[in-house]
Structure formats: structure tokens, C-alpha cells
BAKE-797619 format. One record per residue: x negated, y negated, z of N, C-alpha, C in turn; residue in one letter. Coordinates in steps of 0.001 Angstrom, whole numbers, padded with zeros to 6 digits, always signed. Atoms other than C-alpha are relative to their C-alpha. Example, Ala and Ser with C-alpha at 12.3 -4.5 7.8 and 13.67 -1.06 7.14 Angstrom:
-000890+001190+000000-012300+004500+007800-000900-001200+000000A +000820+001190-000060-013670+001060+007140+000770-001090+000730S 
***
This chain:
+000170-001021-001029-088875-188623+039202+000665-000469+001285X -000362+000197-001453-087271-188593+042715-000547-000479+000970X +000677+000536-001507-088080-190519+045855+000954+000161+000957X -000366-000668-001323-087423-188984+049414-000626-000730+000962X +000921+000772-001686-088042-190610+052643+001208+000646+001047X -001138-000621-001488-087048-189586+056125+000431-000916+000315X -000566+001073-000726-084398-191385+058224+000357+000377+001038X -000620-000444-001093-082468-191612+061364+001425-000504-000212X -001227+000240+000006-078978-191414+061227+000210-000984+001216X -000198+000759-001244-077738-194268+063677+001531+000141-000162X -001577-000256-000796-073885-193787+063512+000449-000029-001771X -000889-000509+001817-070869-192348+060809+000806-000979+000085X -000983+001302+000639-069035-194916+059061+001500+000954-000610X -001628-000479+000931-066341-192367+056862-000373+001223+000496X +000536-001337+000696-066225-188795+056823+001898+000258-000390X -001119-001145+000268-063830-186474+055502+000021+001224-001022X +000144-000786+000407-063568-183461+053872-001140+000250-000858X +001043+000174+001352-067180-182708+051795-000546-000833-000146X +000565+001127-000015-068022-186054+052436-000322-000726+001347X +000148+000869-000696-069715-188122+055259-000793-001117-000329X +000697+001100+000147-071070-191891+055116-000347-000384+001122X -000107-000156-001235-073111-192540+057505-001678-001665-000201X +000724+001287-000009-075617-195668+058377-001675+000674+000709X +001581-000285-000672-079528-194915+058845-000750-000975-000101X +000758+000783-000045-082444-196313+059856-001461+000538-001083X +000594-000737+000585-084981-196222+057535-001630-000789+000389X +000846+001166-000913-089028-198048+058226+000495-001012-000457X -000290+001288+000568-087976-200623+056453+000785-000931+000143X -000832+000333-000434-085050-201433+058011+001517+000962-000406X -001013-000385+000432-081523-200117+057821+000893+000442-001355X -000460+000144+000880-079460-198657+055093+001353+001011-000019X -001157-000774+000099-076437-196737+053997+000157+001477-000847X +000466-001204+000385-076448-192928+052865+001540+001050+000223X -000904-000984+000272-074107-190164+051784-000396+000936+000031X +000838-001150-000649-073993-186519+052991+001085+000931-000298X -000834-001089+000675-072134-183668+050737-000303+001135+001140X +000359-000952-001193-071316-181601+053457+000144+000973-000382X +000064-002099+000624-070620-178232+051452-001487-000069-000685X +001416-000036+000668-074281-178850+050433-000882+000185+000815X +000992-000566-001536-076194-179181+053550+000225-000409+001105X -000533-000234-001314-074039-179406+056371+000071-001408+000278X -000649+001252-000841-072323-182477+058498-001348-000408+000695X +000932+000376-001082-075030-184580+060504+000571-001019+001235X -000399+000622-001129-074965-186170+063718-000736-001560+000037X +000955+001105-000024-076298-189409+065032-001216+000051+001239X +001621-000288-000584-080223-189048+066113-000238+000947-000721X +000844-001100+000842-080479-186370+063560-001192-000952-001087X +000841+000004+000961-083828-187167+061603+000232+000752-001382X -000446-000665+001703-082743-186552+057329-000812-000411-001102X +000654+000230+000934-084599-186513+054531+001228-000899-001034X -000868+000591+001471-082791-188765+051810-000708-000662-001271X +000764+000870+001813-083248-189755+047836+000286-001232+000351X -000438+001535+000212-083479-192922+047745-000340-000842-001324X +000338+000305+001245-084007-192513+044161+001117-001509-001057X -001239+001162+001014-080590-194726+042454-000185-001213+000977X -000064+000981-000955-080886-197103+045335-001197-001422-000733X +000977+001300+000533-084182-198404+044313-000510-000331-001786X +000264-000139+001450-083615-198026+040542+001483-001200-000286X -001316+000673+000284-080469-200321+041336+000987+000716-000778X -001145-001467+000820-078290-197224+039825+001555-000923+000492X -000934+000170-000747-074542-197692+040403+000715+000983+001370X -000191-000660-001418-074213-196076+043703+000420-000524+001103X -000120+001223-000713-073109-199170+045418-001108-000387+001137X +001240+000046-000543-076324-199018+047053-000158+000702+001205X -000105-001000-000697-076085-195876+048956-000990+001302-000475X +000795-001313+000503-078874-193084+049146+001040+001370+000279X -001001-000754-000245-077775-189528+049442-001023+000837+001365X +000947-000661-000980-079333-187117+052358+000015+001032-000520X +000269-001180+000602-080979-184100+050870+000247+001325+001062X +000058-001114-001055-081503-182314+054127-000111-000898+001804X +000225+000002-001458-081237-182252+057843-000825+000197+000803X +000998-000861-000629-084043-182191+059698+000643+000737+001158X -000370-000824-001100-082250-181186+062982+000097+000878-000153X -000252-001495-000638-081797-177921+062383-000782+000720-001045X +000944-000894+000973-083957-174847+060902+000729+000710-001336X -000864-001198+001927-081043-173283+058176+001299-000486+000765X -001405+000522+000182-077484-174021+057691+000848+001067-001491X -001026-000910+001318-074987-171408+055513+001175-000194-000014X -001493-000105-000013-071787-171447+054628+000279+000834-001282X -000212-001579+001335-070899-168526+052148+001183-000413-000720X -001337+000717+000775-068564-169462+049385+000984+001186-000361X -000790-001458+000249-065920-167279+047837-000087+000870-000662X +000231-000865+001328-067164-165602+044878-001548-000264-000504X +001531-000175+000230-070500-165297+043005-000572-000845-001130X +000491+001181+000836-070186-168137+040403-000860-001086+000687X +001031+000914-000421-073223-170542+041244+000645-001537-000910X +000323+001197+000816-072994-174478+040512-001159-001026+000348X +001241+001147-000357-075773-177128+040162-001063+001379-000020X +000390-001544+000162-077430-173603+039142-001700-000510-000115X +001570+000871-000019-081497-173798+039629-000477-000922+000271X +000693+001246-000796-081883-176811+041689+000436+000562+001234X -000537-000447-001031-082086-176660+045170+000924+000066+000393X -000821+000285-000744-079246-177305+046067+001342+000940-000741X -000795-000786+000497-077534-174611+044229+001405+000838+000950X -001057-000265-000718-074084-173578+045603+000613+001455-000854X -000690-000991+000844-072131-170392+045134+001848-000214+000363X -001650+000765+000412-068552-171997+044584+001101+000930-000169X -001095-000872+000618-066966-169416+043257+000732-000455-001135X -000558+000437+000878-064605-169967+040157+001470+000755-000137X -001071-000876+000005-060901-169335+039943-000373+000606-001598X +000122-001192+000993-061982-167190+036505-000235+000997+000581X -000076-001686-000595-063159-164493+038788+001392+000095+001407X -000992-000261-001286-060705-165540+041740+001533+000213-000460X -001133+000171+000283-057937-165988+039705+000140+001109-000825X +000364-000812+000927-059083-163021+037113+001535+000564-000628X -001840-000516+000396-055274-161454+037126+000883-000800-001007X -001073+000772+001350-053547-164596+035378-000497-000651-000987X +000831+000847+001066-056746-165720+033100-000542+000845-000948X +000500-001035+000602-057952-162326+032022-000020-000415-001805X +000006+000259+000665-056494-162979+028680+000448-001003-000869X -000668+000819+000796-055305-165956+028470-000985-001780-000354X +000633+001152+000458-056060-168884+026038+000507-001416-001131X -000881+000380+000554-052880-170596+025287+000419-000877+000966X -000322+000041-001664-052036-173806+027109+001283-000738-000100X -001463+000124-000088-048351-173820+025202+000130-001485+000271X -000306+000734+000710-048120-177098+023817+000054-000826+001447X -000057+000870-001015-048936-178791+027087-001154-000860-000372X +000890+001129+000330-050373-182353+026918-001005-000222+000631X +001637+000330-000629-054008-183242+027774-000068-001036-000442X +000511+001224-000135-054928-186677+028532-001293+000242-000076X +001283-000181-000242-058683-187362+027882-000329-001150+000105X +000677+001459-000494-060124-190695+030115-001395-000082-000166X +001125+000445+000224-063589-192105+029034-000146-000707+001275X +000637+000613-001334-063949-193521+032607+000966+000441+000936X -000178-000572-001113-062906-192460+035989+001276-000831+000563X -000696+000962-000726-060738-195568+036613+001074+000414-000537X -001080-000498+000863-058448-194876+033768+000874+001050+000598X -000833-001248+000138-057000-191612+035213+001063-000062+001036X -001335+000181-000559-054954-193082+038110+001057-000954-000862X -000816+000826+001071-053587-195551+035317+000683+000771-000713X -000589-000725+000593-052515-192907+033255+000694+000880+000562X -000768-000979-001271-051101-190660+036526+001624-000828+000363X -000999+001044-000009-049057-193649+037160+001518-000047-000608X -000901-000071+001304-047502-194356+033994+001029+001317-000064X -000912-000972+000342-046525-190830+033730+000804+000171+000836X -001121-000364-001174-045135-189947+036897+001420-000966+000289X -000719+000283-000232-043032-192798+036767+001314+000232-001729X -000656-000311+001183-041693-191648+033014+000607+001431+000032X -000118-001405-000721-041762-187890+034356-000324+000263+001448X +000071-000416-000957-041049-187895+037384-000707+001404+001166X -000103-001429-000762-040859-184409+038639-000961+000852-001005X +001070-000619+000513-043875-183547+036169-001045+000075+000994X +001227-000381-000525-046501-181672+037829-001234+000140-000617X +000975+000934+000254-049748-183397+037307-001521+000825+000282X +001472-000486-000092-053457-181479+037155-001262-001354-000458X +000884-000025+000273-056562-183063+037250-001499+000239-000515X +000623-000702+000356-059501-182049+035378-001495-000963-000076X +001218+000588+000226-063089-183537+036640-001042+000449-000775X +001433-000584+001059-066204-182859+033999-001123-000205+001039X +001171+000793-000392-069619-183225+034822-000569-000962-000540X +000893+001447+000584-070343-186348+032768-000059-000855+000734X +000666+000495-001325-071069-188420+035934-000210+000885+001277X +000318-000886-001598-070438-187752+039747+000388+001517-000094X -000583-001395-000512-070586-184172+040683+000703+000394+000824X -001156-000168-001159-069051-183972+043645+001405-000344+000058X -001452+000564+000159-064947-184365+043400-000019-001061+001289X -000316+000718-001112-065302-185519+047125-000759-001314+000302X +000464+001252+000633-067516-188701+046086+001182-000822+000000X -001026+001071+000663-064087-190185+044627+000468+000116+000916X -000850+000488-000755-062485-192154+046650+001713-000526-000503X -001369-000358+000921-059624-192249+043848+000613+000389+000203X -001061-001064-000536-058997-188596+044078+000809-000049+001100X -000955-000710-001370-058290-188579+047621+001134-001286-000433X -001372+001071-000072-056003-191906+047002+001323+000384-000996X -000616-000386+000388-054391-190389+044420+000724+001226+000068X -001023-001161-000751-053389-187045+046289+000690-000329+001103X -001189+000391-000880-052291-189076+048695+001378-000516-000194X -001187+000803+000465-049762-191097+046750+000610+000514-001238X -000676-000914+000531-048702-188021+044987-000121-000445-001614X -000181-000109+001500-049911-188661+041589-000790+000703-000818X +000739-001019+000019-052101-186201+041144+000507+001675+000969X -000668-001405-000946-050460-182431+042257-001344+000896-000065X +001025-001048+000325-053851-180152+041534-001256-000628-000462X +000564+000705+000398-057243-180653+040855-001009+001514-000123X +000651-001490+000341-059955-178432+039165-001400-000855-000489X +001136+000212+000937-063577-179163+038317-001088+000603-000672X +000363-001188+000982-065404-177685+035460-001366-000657+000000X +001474+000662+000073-068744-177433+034579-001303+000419+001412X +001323+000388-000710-071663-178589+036851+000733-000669+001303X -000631+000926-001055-068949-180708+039004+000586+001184+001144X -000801-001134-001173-067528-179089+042118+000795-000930+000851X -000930+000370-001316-065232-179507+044975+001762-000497+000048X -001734+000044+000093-061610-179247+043336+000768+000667+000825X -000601-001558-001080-058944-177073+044826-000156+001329-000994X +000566-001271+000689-060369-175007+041980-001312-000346-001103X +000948+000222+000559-063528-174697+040505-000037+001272-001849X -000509-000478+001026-063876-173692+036916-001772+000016-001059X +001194-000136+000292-066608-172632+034746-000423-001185-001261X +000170+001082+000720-066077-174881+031702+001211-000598-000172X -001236+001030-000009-063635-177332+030435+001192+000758-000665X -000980-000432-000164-061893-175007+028497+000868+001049+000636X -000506-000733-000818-061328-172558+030851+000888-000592+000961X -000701+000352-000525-060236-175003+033103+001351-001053-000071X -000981+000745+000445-057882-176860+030958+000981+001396+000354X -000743-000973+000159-056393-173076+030682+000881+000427+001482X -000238+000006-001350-056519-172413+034386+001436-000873+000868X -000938+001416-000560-054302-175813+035252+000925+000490-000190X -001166-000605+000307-051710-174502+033077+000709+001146+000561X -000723-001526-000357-051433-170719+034244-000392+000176+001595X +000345-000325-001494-052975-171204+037751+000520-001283+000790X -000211+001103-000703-052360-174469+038717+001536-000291-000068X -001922+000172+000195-048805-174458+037210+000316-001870-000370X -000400+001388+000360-049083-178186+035432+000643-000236-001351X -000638+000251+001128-047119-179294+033065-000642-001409-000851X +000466+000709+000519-049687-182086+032085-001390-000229+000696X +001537-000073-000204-053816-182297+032475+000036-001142-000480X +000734+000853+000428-055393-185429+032875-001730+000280-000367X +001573-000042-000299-059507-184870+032044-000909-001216-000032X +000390+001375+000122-061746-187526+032615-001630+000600+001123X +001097-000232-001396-065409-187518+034700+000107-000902+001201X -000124+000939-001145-065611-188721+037869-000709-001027-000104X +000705+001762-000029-067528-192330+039159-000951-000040-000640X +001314+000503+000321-070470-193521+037413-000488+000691-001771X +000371-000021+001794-070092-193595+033409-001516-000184-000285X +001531+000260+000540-073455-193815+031922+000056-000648-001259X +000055+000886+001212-074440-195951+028660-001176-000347-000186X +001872+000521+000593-077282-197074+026644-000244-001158-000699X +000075+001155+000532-076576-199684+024524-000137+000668-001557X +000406-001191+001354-077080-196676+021591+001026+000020-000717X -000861-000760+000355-074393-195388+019403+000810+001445+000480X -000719-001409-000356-073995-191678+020635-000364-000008+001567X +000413-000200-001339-075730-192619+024076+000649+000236+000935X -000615+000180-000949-073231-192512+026339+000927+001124+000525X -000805-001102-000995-071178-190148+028885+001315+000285-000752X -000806+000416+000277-068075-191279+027523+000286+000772-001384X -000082-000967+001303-068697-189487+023845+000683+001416+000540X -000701-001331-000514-067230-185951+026122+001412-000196-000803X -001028+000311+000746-063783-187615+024799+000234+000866-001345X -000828-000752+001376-063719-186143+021372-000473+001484+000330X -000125-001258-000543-064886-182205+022625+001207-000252+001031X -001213-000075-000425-062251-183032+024901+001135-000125-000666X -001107+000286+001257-059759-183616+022350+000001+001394-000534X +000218-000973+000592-061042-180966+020341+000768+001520+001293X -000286-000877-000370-060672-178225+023308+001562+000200+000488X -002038+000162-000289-056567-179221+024021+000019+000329-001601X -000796-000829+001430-055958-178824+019935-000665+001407-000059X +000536-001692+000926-058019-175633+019437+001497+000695+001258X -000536-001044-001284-056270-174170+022932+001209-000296-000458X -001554+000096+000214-052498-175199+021566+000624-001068+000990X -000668+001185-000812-052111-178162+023480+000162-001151-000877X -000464+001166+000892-050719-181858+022693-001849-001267+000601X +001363+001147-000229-054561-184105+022531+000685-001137+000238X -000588+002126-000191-053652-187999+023651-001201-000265+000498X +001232+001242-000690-056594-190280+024473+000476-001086+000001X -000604+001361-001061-056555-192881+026549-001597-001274-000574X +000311+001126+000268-057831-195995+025156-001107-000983+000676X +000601+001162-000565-060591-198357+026554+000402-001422-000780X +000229+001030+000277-060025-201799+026440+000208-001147+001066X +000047+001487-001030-060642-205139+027611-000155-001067-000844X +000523+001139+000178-060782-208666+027137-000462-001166+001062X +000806+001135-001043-062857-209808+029935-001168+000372-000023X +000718-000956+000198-065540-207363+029454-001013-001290-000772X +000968+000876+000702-068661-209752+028138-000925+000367-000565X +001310-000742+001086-070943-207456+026257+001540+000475-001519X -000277-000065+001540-069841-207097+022537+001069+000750-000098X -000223-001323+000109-069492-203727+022360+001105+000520+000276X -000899-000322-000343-066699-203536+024701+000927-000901-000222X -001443+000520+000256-064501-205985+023531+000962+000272-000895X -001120-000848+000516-061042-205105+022457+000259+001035+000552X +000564-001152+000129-061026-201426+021877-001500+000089+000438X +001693+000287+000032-064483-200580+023279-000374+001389-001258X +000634-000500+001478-067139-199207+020737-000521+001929+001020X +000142-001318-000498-067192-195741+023273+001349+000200-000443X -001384-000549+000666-063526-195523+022329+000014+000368-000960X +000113+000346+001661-064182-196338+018404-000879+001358-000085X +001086-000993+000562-067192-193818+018262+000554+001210+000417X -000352-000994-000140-065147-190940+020260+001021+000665-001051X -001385-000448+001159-062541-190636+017742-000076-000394-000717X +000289+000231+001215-064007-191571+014950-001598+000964-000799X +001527-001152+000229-067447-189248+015397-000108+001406+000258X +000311-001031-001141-067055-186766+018106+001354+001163+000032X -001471-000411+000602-063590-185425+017147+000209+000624-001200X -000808-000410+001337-061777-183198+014524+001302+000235+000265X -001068+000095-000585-058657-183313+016551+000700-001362-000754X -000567+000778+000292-055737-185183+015291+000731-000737+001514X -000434+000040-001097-054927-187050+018551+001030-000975+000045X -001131+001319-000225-051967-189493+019834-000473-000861+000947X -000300+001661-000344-052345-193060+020692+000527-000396+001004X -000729+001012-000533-050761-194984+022843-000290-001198-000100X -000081+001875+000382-049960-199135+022399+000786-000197+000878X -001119+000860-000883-048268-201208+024680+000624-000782-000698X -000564+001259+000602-046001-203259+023656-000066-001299+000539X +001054+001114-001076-047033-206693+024715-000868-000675-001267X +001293+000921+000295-049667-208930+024510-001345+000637-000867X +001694-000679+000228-052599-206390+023624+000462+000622-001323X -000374-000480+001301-050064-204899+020589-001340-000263-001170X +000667+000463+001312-051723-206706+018041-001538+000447-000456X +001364-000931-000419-055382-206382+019134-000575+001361-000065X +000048-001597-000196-055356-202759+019889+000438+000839-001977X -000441-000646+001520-053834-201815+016322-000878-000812-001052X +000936+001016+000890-056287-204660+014491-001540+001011+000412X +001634-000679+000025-059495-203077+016201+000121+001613-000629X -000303-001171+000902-057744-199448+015392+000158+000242-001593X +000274-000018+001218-057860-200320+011994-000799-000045-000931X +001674+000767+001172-060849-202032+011297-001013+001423+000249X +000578-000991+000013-062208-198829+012733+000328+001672-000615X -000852-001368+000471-060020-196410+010781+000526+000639+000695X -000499-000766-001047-058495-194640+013544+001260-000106-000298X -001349+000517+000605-054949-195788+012409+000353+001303-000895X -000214-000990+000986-055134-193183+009783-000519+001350+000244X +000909-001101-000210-057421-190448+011573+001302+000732+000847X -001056-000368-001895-054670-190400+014666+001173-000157-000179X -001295+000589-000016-051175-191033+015372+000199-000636+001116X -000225+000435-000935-050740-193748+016733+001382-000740+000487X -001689-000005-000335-047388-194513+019136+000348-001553+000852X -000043+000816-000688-045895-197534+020439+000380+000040+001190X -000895-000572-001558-044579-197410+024303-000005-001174+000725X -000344+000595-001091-043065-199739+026795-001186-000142+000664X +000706+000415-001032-045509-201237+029364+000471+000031+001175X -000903-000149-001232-044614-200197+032933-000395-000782+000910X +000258+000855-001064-046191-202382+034414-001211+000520+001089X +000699-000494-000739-049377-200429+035876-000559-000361+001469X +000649+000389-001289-050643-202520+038471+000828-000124+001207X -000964-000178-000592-047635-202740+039661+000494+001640+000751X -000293-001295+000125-047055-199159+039898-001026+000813+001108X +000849-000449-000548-050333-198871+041466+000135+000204+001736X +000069+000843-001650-049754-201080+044736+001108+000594+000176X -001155-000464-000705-046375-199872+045075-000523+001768+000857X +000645-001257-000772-048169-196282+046103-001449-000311+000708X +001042+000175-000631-050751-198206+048022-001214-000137-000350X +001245-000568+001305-053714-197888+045036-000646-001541+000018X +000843+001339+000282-056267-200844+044528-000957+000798-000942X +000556-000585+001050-057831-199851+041364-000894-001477-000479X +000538+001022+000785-060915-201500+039535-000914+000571-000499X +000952+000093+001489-062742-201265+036247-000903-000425+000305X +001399+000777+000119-066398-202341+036080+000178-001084+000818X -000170+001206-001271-065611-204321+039372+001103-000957-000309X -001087+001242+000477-062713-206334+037609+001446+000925+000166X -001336-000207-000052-059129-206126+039095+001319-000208-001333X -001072+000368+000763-055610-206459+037456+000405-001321-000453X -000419+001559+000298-055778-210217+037591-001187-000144-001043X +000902+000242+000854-058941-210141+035785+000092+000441-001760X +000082-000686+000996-058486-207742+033216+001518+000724-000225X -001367-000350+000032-054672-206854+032981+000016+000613-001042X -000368-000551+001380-054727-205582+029130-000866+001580+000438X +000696-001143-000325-057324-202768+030757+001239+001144+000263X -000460-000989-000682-054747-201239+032934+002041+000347-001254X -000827-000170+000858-051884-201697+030035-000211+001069-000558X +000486-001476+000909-053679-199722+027770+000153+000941+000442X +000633-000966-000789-054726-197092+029796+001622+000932+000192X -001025-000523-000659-051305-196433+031032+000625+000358-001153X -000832-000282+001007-050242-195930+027618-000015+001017-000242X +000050-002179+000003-051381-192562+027509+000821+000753+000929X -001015-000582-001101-049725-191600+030519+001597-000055-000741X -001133-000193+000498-046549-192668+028792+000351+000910-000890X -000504-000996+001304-046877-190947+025587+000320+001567+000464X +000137-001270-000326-048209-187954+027245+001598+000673+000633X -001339-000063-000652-044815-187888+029648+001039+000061-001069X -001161-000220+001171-042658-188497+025679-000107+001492-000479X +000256-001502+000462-044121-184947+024925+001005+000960+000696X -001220-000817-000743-042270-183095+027781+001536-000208-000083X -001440+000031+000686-039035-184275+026473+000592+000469-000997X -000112-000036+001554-039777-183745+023265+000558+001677-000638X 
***
């Protein structure tokens, strides 16, 4: 269940668009708190706020930041959205978002074709500037959609990714489906908004992936990360090219995830009837990556492709990017951001093709 306590804002640390971070006092002493401003408005400092301080004291990954539910300073706060689609539907904090399906209604009416355009599908949030990367530097002048789920953060403006990655142009569009909000288009489900990207957004390649804060259990089917094969599935039914993007590591110290991780193995080997494409680096991780793809049958379920290594991390910093996995950089975990980027490549061999 939820825990709420009041605070006092004492001064803003970030804001920007949908998002402020801001430093309160709480009795206990000081702490740090986030404040979705299309939710309940920008605060000041001396405003008295109610905040969860539910993930905080459950040690959640939130980097140890509550969120502020409400403002006390003021008696009501509106901001009217554009249309009459609701998200976060039946909790308070219900928003009416709008959805380019009714805003866009003219170029979606009947369409459900998304013409043999490739869909990337990332099992973690980190993955999707790795795979933006890769491509853009294989396809340049490919125009690039994003596609956030709700299998973690809801809010697009949470990621501190996105915005890095619209800044350094590797990401052209962004849409979130579902329960998630705050793209430059909101979308009702995933495959609507895979459809959308294509005929509204005008991309010639969809990454999907959820935003920050994967979830896991230690289970077989427990985890966030299983979305992967319905994601797969909704690019082949819709006439698109499926590619998944790979987890792996070898720094990673739980079992499960070494190599190939066992959320990779179980998405495309359980959760899937999609025939999807691969990517391998060529390299160091070759061997590995096609040994765990085997032992798990996937070799024969999928097609899988070999591709050049571009050098991701590289790729990253050159557009200013500091990217990290489960807290582990490129020096730590280098075969992570290989992989990863391999999708981006393949995906980019499609538009040639």
C-alpha cells in the first residue's frame, strides 16, 4: 500500500518540460522528490506537498527520489488536454491526453499496414539509445520513432535518455502507448502506435522498448521484459520486419543474466510466434551469443544475422551520451553495448534491402 507524507519544498534542482526535481524538507530531515507537472502542476519553493514516499522506503529503483502527489499551495489546478482519451484511467491522477487515433483520425481511420518497416523490440530502456546509434550511423538519413510501453516508467519525461537522445538527433519522434504518456504523441496501444509512427510520425524505423525501471522476480515469466515477444508478434502480424535486441552481459553476477540473459531466452522462446532477426557482432561476444542461442534453441526458431560492430560506446560519446546498464558503464560491460547495437544494425540492412 502507499505512504504519503507532507513536505516543504526548499529549492528546484532540474526542471524541464513535464518534469521538475526539486529538494524538500521532510520531519525527518531532507530529501529529494519528483513533480510530473502535466499531473499536478509546477511547484514553488515554500509550497507545502504531499509526496509518496512509497519506492523510497521500499528501496525501489528510483534512485531514491519520492514523487509529489499534490500541492498543497493551491485549492485546484487544470490544464485541459486535447482530446477525450483518458490515461492512468481510474486513479487519481487520471489525465485526459488525448490520442493521435482520434487526433490524427484522417490518416489512421483505416489503416493497419506498417509496409515492411522494421521494429526494434528493447527488453530494457538502456538498450534503445544503443540500437538508435548503431542505426543512424548505418542509415543515416533514416528517420527514427520511438515507441515507449507501459512496462515500467510512465511518464516519457522521467527519461533522462529521451531528452538526450532528441537532443543528439537519434531519436526523430516519439509516441507512448498504453498507460505511458508524454510523447509528442500519445497512443492507445502498442499496435496502434507502432501504426501511427509509420503513417503519422513518418518513420522509416520504430524502436519499442519501456522506459526506466525493468521489473523482475527471480521467476520464469515474472518479469517486465517478457512484453518482447507481443512485441514481436504485433510488427509481424502488422507487416513489419520483427528484430530483437539481445540482452547480454558478462559482468552481470546473478546466473540468470549471464551471456544471453534468461529474459532474452524466455522472450523468444515462450512469448513469441514471430519469426524474428538477430543480430551478432562480430567480435569477441560472436561465439558466446550463438553458443547460448543454441543451447536455447533460438538458432533455429529465428534468423539469426551476423553484423560489423560499430563501435557503440564510441558512437555514444561522440553525440555527447553517457549510457549505463544496471549501473555498469562501457568499460565494465562492453559486450552489453555490442550486442545491443546489433539490432540497430540489422534493422538499418532492412532499408536497403
Amino acid at each position: 500500500m502507499p505512504s504519503f507524507r507532507t513536505a516543504t519544498v526548499l529549492a528546484e534542482l532540474d526542471a524541464r518540460p513535464g518534469l521538475q526535481r526539486v529538494e524538500v524538507a521532510l520531519s525527518d530531515g531532507p530529501g529529494r522528490a519528483y513533480v510530473l507537472t502535466e499531473l499536478t502542476g509546477p511547484v514553488a519553493v515554500g509550497d507545502d506537498v504531499i509526496v509518496n514516499t512509497t519506492a523510497v522506503e521500499l528501496g525501489l529503483g528510483t534512485g531514491g527520489w519520492h514523487v509529489v502527489h499534490w500541492n498543497l499551495a493551491r485549492d485546484e489546478w487544470r490544464q485541459p488536454g486535447p482530446g477525450h482519451i483518458m490515461k492512468l484511467r481510474y486513479t487519481s491522477l487520471q489525465a485526459d491526453t488525448g490520442a493521435v487515433e482520434e487526433l490524427e483520425a484522417g490518416s489512421l481511420v483505416d489503416a493497419d499496414d506498417l509496409e515492411g518497416m522494421p521494429v526494434v523490440a528493447c527488453g530494457l530502456h538502456s538498450q534503445v539509445p544503443c540500437v538508435a546509434a548503431a542505426l543512424k550511423v548505418a542509415a543515416p538519413g533514416a528517420r527514427v520513432a520511438y515507441v515507449m510501453t507501459d512496462g515500467a516508467a510512465l511518464p516519457m519525461a522521467f527519461s533522462d535518455l529521451v531528452v538526450a537522445m532528441r537532443k543528439a538527433g537519434l531519436v526523430d519522434v516519439t509516441f507512448t502507448a498504453g498507460q505511458a504518456f508524454g510523447g509528442d504523441h500519445e497512443a492507445v496501444n502498442l499496435s496502434s502506435a507502432l501504426v501511427a509512427a509509420r503513417r503519422v510520425g513518418g518513420a522509416d524505423v520504430t524502436i519499442v522498448g519501456m522506459g526506466p525501471g525493468v521489473a523482475g522476480t527471480a521467476t520464469k515469466l515474472g518479469f517486465s521484459a517478457l512484453e518482447v515477444g507481443p512485441i514481436l508478434d504485433a510488427a509481424d502480424l502488422l507487416g513489419g520486419r520483427p528484430v530483437a535486441t539481445l540482452r547480454f552481459s558478462l559482468a552481470d553476477q546473478r546466473l540468470r543474466h549471464q551471456g544471453v540473459s534468461h529474459h532474452t531466452r524466455t522472450a523468444l522462446a515462450s512469448a513469441t510466434h514471430a519469426r524474428a532477426t538477430l543480430g551478432v557482432p562480430h567480435g569477441a561476444w560472436e561465439e558466446r551469443v550463438r553458443a547460448d542461442l543454441d543451447a536455447a534453441g533460438l538458432s533455429e526458431r529465428h534468423r539469426v544475422v551476423a553484423v560489423d560492430d560499430p563501435g557503440v560506446p564510441a558512437l555514444l560519446a561522440e553525440r555527447g551520451l553517457r549510457v549505463t546498464s544496471m549501473g555498469r558503464g562501457p568499460e565494465e560491460d562492453p559486450g552489453f553495448y555490442a550486442v545491443a547495437g546489433a539490432a540497430g544494425t540489422v534493422a538499418a540492412s532492412f532499408l536497403h534491402s
